[in-house]
N, C-alpha and C positions, 0 to 999 in steps of 0.2 A: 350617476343616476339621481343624487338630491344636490349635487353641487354649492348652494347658498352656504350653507351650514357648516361645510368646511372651509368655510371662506373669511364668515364673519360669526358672530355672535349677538348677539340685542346687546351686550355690554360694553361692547367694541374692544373685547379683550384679548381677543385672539386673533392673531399673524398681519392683522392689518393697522398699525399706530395711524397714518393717514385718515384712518376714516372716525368721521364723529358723530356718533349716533344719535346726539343729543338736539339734531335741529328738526323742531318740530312744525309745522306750519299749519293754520286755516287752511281755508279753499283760497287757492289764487287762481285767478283768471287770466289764462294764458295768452285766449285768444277771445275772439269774441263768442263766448256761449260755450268756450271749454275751459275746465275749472280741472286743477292738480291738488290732492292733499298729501302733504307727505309725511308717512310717520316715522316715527322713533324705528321699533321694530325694523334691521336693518335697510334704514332708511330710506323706505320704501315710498314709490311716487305709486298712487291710485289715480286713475283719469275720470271724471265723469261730464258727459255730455249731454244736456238735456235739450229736448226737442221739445214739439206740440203733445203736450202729453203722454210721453214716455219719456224715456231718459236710457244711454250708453254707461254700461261700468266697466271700468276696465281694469282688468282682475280683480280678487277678490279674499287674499292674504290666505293668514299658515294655519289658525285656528277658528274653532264660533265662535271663542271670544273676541276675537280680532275682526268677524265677519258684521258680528254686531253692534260692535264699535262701529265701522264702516259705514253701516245701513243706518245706523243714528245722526253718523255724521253725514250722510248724504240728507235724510229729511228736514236738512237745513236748508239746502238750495230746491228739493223741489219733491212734492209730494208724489209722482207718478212715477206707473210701473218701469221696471228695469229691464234691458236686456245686455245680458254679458256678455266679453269679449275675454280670452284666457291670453295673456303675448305666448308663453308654452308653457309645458307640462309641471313645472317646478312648482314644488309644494307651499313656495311661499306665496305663488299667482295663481292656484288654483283650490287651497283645501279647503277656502270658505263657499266651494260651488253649490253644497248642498242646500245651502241658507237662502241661497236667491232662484232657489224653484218654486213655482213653476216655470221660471222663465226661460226663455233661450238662451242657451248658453254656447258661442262659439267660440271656434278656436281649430287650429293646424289639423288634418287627420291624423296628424301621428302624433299631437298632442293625445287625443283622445285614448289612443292604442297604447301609448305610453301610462299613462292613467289606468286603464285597464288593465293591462301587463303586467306592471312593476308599481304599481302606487304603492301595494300595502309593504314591499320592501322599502321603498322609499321612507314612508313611514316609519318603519323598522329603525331605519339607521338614523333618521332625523332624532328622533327620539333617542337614540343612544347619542347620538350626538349634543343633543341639547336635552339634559334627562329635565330639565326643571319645567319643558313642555310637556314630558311624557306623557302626563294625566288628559290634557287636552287633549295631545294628539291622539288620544285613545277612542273618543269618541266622535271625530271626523268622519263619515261616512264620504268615501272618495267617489265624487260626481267629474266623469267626463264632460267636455263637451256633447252636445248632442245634435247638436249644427257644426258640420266639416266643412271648411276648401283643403284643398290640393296647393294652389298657385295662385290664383287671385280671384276674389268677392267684393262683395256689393254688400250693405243692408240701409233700411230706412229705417229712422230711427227720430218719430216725432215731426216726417218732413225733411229731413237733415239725410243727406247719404253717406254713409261711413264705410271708407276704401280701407279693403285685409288685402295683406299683400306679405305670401311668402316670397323673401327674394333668394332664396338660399341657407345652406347649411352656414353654421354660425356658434352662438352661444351652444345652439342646441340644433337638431334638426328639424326641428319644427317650427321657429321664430315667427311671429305672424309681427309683421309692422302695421298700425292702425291708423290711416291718414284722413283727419278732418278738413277734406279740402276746403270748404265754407270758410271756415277760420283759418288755414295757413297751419296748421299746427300737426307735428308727427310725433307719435308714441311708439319706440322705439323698442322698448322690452327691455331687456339684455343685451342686444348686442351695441347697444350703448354703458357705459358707467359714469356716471363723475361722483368726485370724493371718497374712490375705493376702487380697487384694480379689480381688472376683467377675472371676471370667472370662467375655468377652462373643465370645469370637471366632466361635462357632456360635452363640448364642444368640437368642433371641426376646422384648427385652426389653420390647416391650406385656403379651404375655402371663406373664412373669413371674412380677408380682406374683400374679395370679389363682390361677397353680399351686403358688406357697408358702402362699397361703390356702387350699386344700384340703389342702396340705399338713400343715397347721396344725390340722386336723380330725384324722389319725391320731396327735397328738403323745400322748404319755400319763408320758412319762419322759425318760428321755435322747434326743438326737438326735447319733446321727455324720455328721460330713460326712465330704466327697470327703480334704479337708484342713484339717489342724489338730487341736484341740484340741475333745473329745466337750462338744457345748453342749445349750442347754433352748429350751422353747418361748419364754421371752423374748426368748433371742438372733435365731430365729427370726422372730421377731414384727415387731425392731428391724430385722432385715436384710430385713426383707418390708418396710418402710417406706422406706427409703432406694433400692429397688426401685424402689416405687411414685412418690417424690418424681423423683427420675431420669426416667420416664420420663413425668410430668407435665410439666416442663419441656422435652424433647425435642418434646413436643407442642406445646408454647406456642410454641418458637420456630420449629420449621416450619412452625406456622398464621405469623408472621408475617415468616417468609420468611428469617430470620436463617440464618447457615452454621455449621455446629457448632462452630467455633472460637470463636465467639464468646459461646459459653456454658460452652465446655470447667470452667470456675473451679467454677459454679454446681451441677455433680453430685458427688455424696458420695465420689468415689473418686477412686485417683489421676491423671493426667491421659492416658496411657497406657489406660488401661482406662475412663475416662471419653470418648475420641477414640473408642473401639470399641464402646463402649456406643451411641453417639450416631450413629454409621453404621448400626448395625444399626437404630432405631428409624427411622432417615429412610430405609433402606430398606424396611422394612416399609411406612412410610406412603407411600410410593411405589410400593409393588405390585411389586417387583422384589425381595421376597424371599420 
């Protein structure tokens, strides 16, 4: 349900050695006229795209203070108004959505529903999870999207047309990938990682692999993930295979009746998120998710 937070920590202290929290960046320009900043805070990639007098954000992090960090550092590249894109429901891509109303703010339908459903548990457990956020996340007011697709949209945004495209269950069931075709560049969400292993806490990892393969169809240039460092369609390709091998093996060993611990060694990740991985596939093939 909050997935991030049992993954990583802002201190990089918890289950993940791989990941380094500490690489901070400016805006870099990805492509022409889209600009990535990534912060500290589990090393988070923000996208923003500015057009003819407006401008694309894409998510909008875990707290207000993080939201107006954000919005400061956007008034660096361009004074006009905003309209949001959420990639899904997770609290680190959505709890700063209150801060940037009136705007539009889109995002999956079952981002929304999820949000509205389970946010303030979500909430609940981030916070017991990371108590040292707890005071902020107290005062978050949880804003869904209020612009929904289903399968795939459209927006204009400054002149500029920005393709949302659910391709499938994934990270999450809601994943929206954000394709600037003008510039060649895709924002990926989640169902990308570099510099820290996939998170399976929501996830659907039968279908995975499938959805980084169409995935794989809008590549043309760069690809942003949720977190880390802006990669290509090789990386891509590579992290669609270990997907795939992962959840071949999940399947061998529930056709033969083995308990996930017993194969924990045999997936590409670390054991933490190979144990999650691995529940989530034997719940699927059990019909219980």
């Amino acid at each position: 349900m909050f997935d991030r937070a049992s993954q990583r920590t802002p201190g990089g202290t918890e289950l993940s050695s791989a990941y380094n929290p500490t690489k901070v960046t400016d805006w870099r320009e990805v492509g022409p006229g889209v600009f990535v900043r990534r912060y500290e805070f589990f090393d988070q990639n923000i996208g923003v795209v500015p057009g003819d007098g407006e401008l694309l954000v894409i998510d909008t992090r875990t707290t207000y203070r993080q939201a107006h960090e954000l919005q400061d550092d956007i008034r660096h590249l361009s004074p006009h108004n905003w309209i949001v894109v959420n990639t899904h429901h997770h609290y680190d891509h959505t709890f700063g959505n209150a801060l940037f109303r009136p705007a539009e703010i889109w995002g999956h339908e079952r981002c929304a529903s999820m949000l509205r459903d389970h946010g303030e548990l979500m909430r609940t457990r981030v916070a017991e999870t990371l108590p040292d956020l707890a005071g902020e996340l107290e005062e978050v007011q949880i804003v869904p999207p209020n612009r929904t697709i289903a399968h795939r949209g459209a927006i204009e945004v400054g002149g500029r047309t920005i393709e949302l495209h659910h391709l499938g269950r994934g990270h999450t069931d809601n994943d929206l990938v954000i394709v600037i075709s003008d510039a060649g560049v895709v924002f990926a969400g989640d169902l990308v990682e570099e510099g820290g292993p996939l998170s399976f806490g929501d996830s659907y990892p039968l279908e995975w692999p499938a959805t980084n393969e169409r995935l794989l169809e809008l590549i043309t240039g760069p690809v942003v993930p949720g977190h880390g460092d802006v990669v290509d369609s090789a990386f891509v390709h590579a992290q669609t295979k270990e997907l795939a091998a992962a959840a071949e093996a999940a399947i061998r060993a529930h056709r033969s009746g083995q308990p996930t611990e017993a194969i924990l060694t045999s997936l590409p990740f670390p054991e933490p998120n190979a144990r999650e991985c691995l529940g989530r596939v034997y719940a699927q093939l059990e019909g219980t998710l």
